[in-house]
N, C-alpha and C positions, 0 to 999 in steps of 0.2 A: 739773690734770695729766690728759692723755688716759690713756684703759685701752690696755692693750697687751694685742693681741690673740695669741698665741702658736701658733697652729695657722698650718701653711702648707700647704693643702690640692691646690694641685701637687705639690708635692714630697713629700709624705704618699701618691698617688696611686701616684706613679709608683715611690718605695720598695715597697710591696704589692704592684702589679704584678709589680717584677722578683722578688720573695718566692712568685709562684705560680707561676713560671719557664716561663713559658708558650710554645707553640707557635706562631710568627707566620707564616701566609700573608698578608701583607699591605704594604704600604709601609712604612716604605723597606727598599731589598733588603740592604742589609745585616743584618739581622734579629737586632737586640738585638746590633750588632757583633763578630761571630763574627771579621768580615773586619780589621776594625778589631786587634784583637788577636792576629790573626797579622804582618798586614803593615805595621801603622803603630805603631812599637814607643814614641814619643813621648809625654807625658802629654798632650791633648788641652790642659787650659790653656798648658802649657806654650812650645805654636804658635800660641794667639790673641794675637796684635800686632798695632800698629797700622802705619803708614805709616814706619816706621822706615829707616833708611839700608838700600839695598838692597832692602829689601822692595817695591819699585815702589810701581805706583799705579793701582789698576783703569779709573780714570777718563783716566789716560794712560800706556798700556802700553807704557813703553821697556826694562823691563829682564827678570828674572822673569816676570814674568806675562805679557809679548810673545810673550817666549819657550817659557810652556807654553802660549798660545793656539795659535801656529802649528802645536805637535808635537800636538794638542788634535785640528787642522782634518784635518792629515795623516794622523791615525788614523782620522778619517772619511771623508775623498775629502770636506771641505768646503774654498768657495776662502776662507774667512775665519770664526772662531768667537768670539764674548763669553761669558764668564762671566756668570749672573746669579744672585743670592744671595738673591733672592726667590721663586722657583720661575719654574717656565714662565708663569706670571702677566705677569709683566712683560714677557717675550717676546712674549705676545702682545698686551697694551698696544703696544708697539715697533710691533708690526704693524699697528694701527689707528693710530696715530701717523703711519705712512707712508703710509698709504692716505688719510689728512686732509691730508697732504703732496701728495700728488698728485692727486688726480682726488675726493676725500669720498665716495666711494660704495662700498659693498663689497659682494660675495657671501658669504655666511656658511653653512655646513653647520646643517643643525638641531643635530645631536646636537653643536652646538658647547660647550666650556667657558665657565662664568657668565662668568669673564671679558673673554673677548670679547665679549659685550653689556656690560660696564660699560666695558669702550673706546671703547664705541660712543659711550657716555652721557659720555663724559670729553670725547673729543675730536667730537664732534659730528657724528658721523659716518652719513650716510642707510644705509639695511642693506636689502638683497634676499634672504629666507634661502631655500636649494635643501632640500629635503625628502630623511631619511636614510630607511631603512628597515627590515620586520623580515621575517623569516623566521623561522621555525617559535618564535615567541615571543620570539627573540634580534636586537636591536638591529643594524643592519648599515649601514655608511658610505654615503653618498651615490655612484650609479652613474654613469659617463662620461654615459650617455645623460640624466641629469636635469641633469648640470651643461653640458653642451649646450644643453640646454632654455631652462637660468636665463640663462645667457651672453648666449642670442639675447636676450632679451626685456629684458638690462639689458643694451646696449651702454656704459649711460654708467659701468658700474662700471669701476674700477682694477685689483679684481685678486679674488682667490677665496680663500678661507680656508677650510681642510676638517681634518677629525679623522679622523688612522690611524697606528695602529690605533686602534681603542675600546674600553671597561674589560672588552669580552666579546672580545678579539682577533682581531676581523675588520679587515679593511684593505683600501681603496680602488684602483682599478685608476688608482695613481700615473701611470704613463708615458701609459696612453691620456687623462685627464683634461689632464696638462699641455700635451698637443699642443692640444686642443680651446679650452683658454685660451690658450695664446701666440698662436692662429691669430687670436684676439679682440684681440691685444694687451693683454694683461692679466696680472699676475704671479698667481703660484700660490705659497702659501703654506700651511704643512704645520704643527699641531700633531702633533707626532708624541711627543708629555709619554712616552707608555706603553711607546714603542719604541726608548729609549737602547740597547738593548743588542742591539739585531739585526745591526749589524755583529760582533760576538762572537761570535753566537751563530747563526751560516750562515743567519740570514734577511736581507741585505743588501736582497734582491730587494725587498724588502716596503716599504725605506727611500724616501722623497723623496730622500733623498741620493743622485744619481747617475741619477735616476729623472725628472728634470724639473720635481722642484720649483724656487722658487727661494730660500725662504727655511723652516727648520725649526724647532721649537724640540722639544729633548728635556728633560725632568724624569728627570735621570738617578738622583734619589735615589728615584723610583719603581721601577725593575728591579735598579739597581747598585748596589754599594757603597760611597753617599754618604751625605752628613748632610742630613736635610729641609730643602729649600728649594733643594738644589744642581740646575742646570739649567743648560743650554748654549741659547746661539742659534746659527744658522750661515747663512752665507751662502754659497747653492749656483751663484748662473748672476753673470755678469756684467752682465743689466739691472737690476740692485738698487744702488740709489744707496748706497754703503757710509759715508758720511760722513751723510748721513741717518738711517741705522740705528745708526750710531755715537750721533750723538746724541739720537735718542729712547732709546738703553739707559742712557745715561749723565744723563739728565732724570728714568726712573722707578727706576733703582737706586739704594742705599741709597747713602750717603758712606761709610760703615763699616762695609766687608763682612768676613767671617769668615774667617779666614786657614786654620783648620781646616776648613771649610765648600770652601773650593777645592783647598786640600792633594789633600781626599777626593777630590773631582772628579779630579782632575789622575794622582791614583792609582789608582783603577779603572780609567779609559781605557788608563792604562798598562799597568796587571797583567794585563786581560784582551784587550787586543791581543797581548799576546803569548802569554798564556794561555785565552782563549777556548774555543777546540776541544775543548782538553780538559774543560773542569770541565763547558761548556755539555751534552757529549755524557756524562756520567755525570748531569747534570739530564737530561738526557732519557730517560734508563734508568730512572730511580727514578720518571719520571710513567708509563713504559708500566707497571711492576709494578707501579703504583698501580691504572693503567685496568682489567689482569689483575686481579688482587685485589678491586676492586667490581663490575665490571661481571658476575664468573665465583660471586660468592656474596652481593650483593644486587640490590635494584632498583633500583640510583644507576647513572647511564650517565655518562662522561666524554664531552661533544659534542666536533667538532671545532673546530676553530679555526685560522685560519692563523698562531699563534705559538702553537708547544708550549707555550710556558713558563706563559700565562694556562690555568688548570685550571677550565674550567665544567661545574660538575658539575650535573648533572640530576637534582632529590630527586624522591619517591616522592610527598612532599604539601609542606608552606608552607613555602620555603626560607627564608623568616624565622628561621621559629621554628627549624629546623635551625642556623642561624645561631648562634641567640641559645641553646641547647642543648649545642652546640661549644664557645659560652665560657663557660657557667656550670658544667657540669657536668664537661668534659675539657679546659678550661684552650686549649683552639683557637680562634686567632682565627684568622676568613678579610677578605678584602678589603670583600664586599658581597654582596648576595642580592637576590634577586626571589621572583617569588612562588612557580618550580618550580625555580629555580637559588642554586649558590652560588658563586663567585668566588673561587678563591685564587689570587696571584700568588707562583709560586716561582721561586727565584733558587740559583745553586749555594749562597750561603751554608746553603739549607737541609739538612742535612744526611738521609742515609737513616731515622734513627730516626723524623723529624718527621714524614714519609711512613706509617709503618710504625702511629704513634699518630694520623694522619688515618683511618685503614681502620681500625684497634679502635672508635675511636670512635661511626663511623657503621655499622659492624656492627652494634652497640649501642641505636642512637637509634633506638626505634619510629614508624615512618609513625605518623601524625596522623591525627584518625578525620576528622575535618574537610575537605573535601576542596574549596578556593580554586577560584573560577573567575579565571584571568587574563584582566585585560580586556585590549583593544585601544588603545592605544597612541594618544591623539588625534592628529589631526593638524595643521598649521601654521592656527594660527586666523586671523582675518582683523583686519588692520592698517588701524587706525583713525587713528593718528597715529603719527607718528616715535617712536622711543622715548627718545630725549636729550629732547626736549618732554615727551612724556607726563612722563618720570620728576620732572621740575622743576615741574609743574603740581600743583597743593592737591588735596590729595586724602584718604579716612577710609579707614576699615576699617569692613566688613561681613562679617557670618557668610558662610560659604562656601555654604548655601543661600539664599540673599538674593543670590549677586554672580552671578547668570548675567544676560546684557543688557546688565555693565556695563564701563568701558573698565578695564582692570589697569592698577595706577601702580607696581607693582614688578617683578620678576625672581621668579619660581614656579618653582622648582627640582626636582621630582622622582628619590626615588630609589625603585626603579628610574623610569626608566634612567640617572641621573645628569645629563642634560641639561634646558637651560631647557626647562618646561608652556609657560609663556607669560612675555610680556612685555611690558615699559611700553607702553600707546599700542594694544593688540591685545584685542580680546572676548570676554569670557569667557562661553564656551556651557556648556549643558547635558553635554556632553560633558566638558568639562574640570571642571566639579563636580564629578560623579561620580567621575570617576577619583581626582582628588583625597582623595574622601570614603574610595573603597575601599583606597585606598594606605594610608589610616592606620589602617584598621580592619585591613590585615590585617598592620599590623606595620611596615611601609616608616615612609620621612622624608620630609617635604617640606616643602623651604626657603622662607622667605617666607609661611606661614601660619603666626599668633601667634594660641593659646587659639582654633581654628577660623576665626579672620577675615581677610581679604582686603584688602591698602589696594585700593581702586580712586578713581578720580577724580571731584571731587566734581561 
């Protein structure tokens, strides 16, 4: 007779958790369902069904779900939107899916999501990537003038793939980038995961939507108040093959999606189209008395950003350990951190007190005698082989001071900045060890090094 083992250490987790009642800047916007229990008065199992009479069919929307698609598009200024129930993941899969549809070549912003390099590797797709940039140590999207650059020099691509805003909220000059690819003949595609809620919330301007993208994907359970995973795709211009896009979403989404999972969807977009202005301009009030408040009695600065609602704050010494300080000691969690920043994403769910216990806290938190140098940020390493190839070629692991010279057989994740180091089929220099090395000594994550070693190819 097997032992039974009687601990369930998810659910052991995430009881203790909610027992330390803690403060969340960070995904998803509904934050521990504030929103959830004012406005969805339903027991949450109560609404997970399946494909029952009436309840349509994601996979072929006639009834229900047609119907909150179109009122879904309308609340965006989009001409067509899908649910997807896997996050913006699969949106942007979708989007490399069409791009193997059409023409197999793409443009890809650096500070792209992993996932679009495993799209690449799924559907086999050649990749040209245009270089994003930084300024005064903060991560900044790719400029018209570089994606001109990249445009010229790969006519044979299909179309361009770029990320805006990004997890520091800066955001790309949409309308002038789309002229410069339609002019190329090439669609313009927008992970916009971070920016669900700019129609909401008076940053429309900032949106691809309207702007000259042609295809978007928002991760609305990122700013709004959804359930993880919830995400929209949308389809903006009329040169997007819409039967195409139909079914690459309908290839990588699940058969049995969350019926509470879209409810939530379907319910934010509602509550705050009609309620936006308001809540978003009382967020906006409680981050200026926040800026007031540190900026007028510590040495934490709140940078600017073109979306109020992303708070980077500028610590005194290693926003790590600031970080990690926040949630051991005052029960605050933030989004992520670098080496002189921390990230929090608020959302009206958060209410004035959660603000009020971010400023005690770092009142409180002594600068670090320690004082980080941030490095620089490597740059686009040099492509040795395709990275669908690379990825499927044999390959070991080596210590991270052994793998400089050699080709990377994975996806090297860095946080900061969130986006791919490197990847399959590209040479790992001297430069990207070190950074590597410093990211972990001073606290950071990065994906794709296991116990110090590096798969690279054999």
């Amino acid at each position: 007779m097997r032992k039974t083992n009687q601990s369930e250490p998810i659910n052991e987790f995430l009881n203790k958790n909610i027992q330390r009642k803690p403060v969340s800047f960070h995904m998803p916007g509904h934050k521990y369902g504030r929103f959830f229990s004012h406005y969805i008065k339903t027991g949450t199992f109560k609404m997970d069904i399946t494909e029952i009479p009436g309840a349509d069919n994601i996979k072929k929307p006639e009834g229900i779900i047609k119907k909150s698609l179109k009122k879904i598009a309308g609340e965006y200024g989009s001409y067509a939107a899908f649910y997807l129930t896997n996050g913006s993941t699969s949106g942007i899969h979708a989007i490399i899916r069409y791009a193997s549809l059409t023409g197999r070549k793409i443009l890809l912003s650096r500070d792209c999501h992993i996932s679009a390099v495993n799209g690449t590797i799924l559907f086999d797709v050649e990749t040209a990537y245009i270089p994003s940039g930084n300024e005064n140590g903060i991560p900044v999207p790719v400029t018209a003038g570089d994606v001109k650059k990249y445009v010229e020099k790969n006519p044979d691509a299909c179309g361009v793939l770029l990320t805006s805003p990004n997890y520091y909220g800066k955001t790309a000059d949409i309308a002038k980038i789309a002229h410069i690819v339609h002019e190329k003949g090439m669609f313009l595609a927008v992970d916009e995961a971070h920016g669900a809620h700019f129609e909401f919330a008076g940053l429309a301007h900032l949106s691809g939507i309207g702007h000259g993208a042609d295809m978007v994907c928002h991760s609305m359970h990122k700013t709004l108040p959804v359930y993880n995973q919830g995400a929209v795709f949308h389809i903006c211009s009329d040169i997007i093959d819409i039967d195409k896009i139909r079914e690459a979403v309908n290839m990588l989404g699940t058969t049995s999606p969350s019926y509470p999972l879209i409810a939530s969807m379907e319910k934010a977009a509602s509550y705050y189209s009609l309620n936006g202005k308001r809540f978003y301009s009382r967020l906006k009030e409680n981050i200026l008395q926040l800026k007031h408040k540190l900026e007028s009695k510590t040495n934490y600065k709140i940078l600017e950003t073109d979306d109020f609602t992303r708070i980077v704050i500028q610590t005194p010494g290693n926003g790590f350990k600031t970080a990690a300080i926040l949630h051991d000691k005052y029960k605050i969690d933030i989004e992520a951190a670098d080496f002189y920043h921390i990230i929090c994403i608020a959302t009206p769910s958060n209410r004035r007190g959660d603000f009020k216990k971010l400023v005690k806290a770092l009142y409180k938190i002594e600068i670090p005698d320690k004082i980080i140098e941030s490095p620089e940020i490597p740059g686009i390493p040099e492509k040795l082989l395709e990275q669908s190839q690379a990825y499927y070629m044999k390959h070991k692991t080596v210590p991270v001071d052994m793998a400089e010279g050699r080709i990377c057989g994975t996806i090297i994740v860095s946080y900061p900045p969130g986006t791919p180091l490197i990847c399959p089929g590209e040479n790992i220099d001297g430069c990207i060890v070190e950074y590597i090395k410093i990211i972990t000594e001073a606290g950071g994550n990065v994906l794709g090094v296991e116990n110090n070693k590096i798969p690279v190819l054999e």
